[in-house]
FIZAKE-441416 format. One record per residue (C-alpha): residue number from 1; x, y, z. Coordinates in Angstrom, 3 decimals, decimal comma. Example, Ala and Ser with C-alpha at 12.3 -4.5 7.8 and 13.67 -1.06 7.14 Angstrom:
<pt resi="1" x="12,300" y="-4,500" z="7,800"/>
<pt resi="2" x="13,670" y="-1,060" z="7,140"/>
***
This chain:
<pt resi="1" x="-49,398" y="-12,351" z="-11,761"/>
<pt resi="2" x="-50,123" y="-13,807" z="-15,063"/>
<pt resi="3" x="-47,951" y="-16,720" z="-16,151"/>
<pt resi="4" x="-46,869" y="-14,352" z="-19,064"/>
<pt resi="5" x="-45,600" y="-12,087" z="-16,476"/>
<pt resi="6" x="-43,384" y="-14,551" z="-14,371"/>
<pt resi="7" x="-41,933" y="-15,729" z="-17,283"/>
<pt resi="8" x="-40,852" y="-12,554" z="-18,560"/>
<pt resi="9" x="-39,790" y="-11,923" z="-14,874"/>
<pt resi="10" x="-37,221" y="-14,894" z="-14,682"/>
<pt resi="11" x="-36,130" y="-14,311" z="-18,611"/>
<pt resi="12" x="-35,243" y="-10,787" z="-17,024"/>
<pt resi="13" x="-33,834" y="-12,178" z="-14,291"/>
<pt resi="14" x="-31,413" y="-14,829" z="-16,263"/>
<pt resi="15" x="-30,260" y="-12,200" z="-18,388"/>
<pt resi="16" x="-29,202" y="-10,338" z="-15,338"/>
<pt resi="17" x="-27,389" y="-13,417" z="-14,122"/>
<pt resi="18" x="-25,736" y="-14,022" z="-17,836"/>
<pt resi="19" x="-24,598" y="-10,224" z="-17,934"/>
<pt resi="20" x="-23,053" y="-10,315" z="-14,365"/>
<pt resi="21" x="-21,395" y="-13,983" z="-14,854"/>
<pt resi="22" x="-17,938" y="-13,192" z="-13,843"/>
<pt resi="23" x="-18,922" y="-10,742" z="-11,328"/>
<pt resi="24" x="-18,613" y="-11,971" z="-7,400"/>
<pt resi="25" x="-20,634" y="-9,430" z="-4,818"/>
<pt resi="26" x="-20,670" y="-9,845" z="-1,428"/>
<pt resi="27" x="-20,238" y="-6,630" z="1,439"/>
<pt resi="28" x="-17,083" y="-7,644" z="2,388"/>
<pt resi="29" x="-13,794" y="-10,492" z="1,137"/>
<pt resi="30" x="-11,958" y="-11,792" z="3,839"/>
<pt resi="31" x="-8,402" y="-13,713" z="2,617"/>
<pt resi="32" x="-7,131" y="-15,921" z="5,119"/>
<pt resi="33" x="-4,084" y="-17,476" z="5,038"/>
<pt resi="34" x="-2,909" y="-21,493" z="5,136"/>
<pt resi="35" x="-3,426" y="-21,045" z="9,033"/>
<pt resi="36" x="-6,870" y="-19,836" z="8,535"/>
<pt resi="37" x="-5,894" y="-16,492" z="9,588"/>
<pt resi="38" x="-7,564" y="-13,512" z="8,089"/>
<pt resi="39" x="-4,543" y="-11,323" z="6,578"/>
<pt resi="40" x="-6,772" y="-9,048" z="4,432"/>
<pt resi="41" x="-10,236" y="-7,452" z="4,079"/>
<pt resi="42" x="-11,778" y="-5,905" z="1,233"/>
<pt resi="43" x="-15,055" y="-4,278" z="3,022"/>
<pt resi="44" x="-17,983" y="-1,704" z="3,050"/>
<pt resi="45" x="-17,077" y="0,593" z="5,662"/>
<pt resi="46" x="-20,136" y="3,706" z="6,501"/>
<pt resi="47" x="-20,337" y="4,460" z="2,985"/>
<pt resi="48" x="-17,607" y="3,399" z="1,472"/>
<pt resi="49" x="-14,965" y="0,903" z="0,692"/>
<pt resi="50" x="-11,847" y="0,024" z="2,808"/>
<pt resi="51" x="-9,080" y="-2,451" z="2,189"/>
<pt resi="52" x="-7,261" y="-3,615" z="5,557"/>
<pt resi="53" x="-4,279" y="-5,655" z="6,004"/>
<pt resi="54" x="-3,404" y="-7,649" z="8,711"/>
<pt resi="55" x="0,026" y="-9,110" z="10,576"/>
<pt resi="56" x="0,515" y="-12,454" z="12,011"/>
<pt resi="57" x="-0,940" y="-11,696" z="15,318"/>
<pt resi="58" x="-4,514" y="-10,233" z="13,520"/>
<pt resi="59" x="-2,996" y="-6,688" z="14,120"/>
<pt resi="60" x="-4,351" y="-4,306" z="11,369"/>
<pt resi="61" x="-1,175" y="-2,381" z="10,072"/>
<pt resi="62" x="-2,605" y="-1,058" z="7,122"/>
<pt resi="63" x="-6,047" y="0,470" z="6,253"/>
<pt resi="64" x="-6,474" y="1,978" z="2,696"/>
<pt resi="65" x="-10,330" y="3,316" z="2,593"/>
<pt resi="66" x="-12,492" y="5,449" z="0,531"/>
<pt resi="67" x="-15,930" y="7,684" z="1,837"/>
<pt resi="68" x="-17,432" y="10,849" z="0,928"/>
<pt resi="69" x="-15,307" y="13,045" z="2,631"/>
<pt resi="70" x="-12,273" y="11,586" z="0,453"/>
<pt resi="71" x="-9,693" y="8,904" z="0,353"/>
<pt resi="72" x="-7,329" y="8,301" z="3,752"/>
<pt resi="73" x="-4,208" y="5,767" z="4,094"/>
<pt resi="74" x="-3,570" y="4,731" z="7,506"/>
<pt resi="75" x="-0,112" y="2,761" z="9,079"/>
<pt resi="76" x="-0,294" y="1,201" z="12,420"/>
<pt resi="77" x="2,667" y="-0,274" z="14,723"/>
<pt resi="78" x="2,353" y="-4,268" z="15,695"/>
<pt resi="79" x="0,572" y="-3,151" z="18,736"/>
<pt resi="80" x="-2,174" y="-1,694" z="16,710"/>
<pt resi="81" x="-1,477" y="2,185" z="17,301"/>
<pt resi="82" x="-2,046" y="4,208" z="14,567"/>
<pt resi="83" x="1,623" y="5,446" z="13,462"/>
<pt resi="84" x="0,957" y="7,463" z="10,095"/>
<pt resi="85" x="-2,153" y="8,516" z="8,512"/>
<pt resi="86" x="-3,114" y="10,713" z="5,285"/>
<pt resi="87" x="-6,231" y="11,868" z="4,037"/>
<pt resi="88" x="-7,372" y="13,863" z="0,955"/>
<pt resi="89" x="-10,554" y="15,989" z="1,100"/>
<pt resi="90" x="-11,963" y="18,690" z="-1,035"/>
<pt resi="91" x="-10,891" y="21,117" z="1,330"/>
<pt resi="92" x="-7,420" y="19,665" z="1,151"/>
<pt resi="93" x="-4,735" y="17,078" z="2,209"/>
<pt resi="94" x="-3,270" y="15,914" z="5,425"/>
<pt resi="95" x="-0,735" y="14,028" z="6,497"/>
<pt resi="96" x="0,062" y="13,412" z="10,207"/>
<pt resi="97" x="3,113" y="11,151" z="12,228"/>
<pt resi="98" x="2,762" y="9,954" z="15,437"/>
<pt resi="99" x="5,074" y="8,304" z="17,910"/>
<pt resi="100" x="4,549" y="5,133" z="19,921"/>
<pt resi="101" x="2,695" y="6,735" z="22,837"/>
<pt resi="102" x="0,330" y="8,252" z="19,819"/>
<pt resi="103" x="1,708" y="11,456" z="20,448"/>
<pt resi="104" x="1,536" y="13,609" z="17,024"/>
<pt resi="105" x="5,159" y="14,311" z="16,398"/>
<pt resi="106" x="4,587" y="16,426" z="12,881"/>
<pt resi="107" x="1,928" y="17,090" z="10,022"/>
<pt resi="108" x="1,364" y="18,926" z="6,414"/>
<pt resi="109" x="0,026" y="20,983" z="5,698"/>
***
């Protein structure tokens, strides 16, 4: 490589870096409270995105995620069972309710 050439390299490379300035990437945020607790998570999940929260005990009670197959929303009791869940596909939408035991107690459609 030609001196030429790894200049023009790093110019591009700086102008990528000026462009993207305010922009923070990473695969995955984790916000942790004063206790050093994480209490959210902002993450790649397969391929896509999810955004979990979490109680005081680490207990994930809510899970908001995005894939190919469609968005989903997901509730969970402070033990960690799922409670409530909904999902949106092309084929459709679904929304289920279960009970403590994670027996399904009712769903639409």
């Amino acid at each position: 490589m030609t001196v030429e050439e790894r200049l023009e390299k790093v110019e591009r490379e700086l102008a990528a870096l000026k462009a993207d300035k305010n922009a923070i990437k990473a695969h995955e945020f984790a916000l942790e409270d004063a206790s050093g607790r994480v209490r959210a998570k902002l993450t790649i999940v397969g391929d896509g995105a999810g955004l979990f929260l979490f109680d005081d005990n680490g207990e994930q009670r809510v899970g908001l995620s995005m894939a190919k197959e469609g968005p989903s929303f997901v509730l969970f009791d402070k033990y960690g069972k799922q409670r409530s869940g909904m999902i949106v596909t092309d084929y459709g939408s679904l929304f289920v309710l279960f009970d403590e035991n994670g027996q399904h107690l009712w769903q639409a459609p």
